[in-house]
N, C-alpha and C positions, 0 to 999 in steps of 0.2 A: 504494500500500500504506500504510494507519495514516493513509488521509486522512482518514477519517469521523471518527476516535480524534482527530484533531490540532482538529478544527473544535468537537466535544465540549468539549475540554478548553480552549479558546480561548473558548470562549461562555461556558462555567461560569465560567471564570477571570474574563473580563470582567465577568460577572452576580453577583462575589460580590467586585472592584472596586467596583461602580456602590454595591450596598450597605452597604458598607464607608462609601463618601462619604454615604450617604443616613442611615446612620446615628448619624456628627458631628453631624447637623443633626435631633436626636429629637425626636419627641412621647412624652413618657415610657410610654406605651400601648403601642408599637412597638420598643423597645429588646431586648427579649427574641426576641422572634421574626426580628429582621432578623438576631440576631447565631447566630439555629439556621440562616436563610438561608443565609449568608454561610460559616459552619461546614461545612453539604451542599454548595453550589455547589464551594467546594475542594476537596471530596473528593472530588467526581464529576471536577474536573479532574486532582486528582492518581491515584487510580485510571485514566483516561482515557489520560493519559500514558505510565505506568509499561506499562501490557498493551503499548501501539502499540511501545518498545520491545524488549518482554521479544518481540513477533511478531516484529518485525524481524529482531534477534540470530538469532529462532531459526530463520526461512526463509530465512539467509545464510548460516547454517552448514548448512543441509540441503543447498542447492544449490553449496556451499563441496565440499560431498563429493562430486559426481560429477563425476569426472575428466573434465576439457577443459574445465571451466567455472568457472575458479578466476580467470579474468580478467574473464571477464564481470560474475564476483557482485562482485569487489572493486569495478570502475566501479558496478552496479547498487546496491552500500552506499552510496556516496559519492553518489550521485544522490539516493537516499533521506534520505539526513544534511543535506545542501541544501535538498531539498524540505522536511522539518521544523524546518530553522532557519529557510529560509523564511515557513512560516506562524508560526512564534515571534512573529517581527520584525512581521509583519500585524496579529496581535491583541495586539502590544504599541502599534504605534504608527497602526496605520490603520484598525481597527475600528470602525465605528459602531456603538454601541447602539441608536438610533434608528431601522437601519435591516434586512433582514432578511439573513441570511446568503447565502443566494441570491444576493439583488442584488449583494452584493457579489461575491461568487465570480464574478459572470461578469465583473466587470473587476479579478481580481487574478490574476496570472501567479501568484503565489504559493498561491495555493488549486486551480489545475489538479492532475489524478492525473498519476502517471507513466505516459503511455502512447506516448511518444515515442522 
């Protein structure tokens, strides 16, 4: 749940990093447009974020309400909150730019869905 949201917001975030760096280093032609880049790529991460979320909260309170299953959602929150610090920590620290999200997802535990 809020994996595709978490990978969004990890790419953008990365992609408006890399411009940030790209943009210390201008051809004065460029300064404008890299910093409207840089501008959108955040907001498409911070929208990206905030929905995954505002989902979350709100399919752990739906499933919060049918009786006998108040244990379940509590571990299934917690699994959730893991799996999203998880991918934090990924495209804080192990991300390539260089390389395409795919590849990487097949060897990071940390970008699997919860279906376990």
């Amino acid at each position: 749940m809020g994996s595709i949201n978490c990978d969004i917001a990890g790419v953008a975030l990365t992609l408006a990093d890399y411009l940030a760096w790209v943009r210390k280093k201008p051809d004065e032609c460029h300064v404008g447009i890299l910093e409207i880049f840089e501008a959108r790529a955040r907001e498409i991460a911070e929208v990206a974020a905030s929905k995954t979320a505002a989902a979350t909260e709100e399919a752990i309170a739906s499933f919060a309400s049918i009786a006998g299953l108040e244990s379940h959602v509590s571990h299934a929150g917690a699994d959730i909150a893991r799996i999203q610090q998880e991918k934090v920590e990924f495209f804080h620290s192990g991300y390539e730019i260089q390389r395409s999200l795919a590849e990487q997802s097949e060897n990071q535990d940390a970008c699997k869905v919860l279906v376990e």
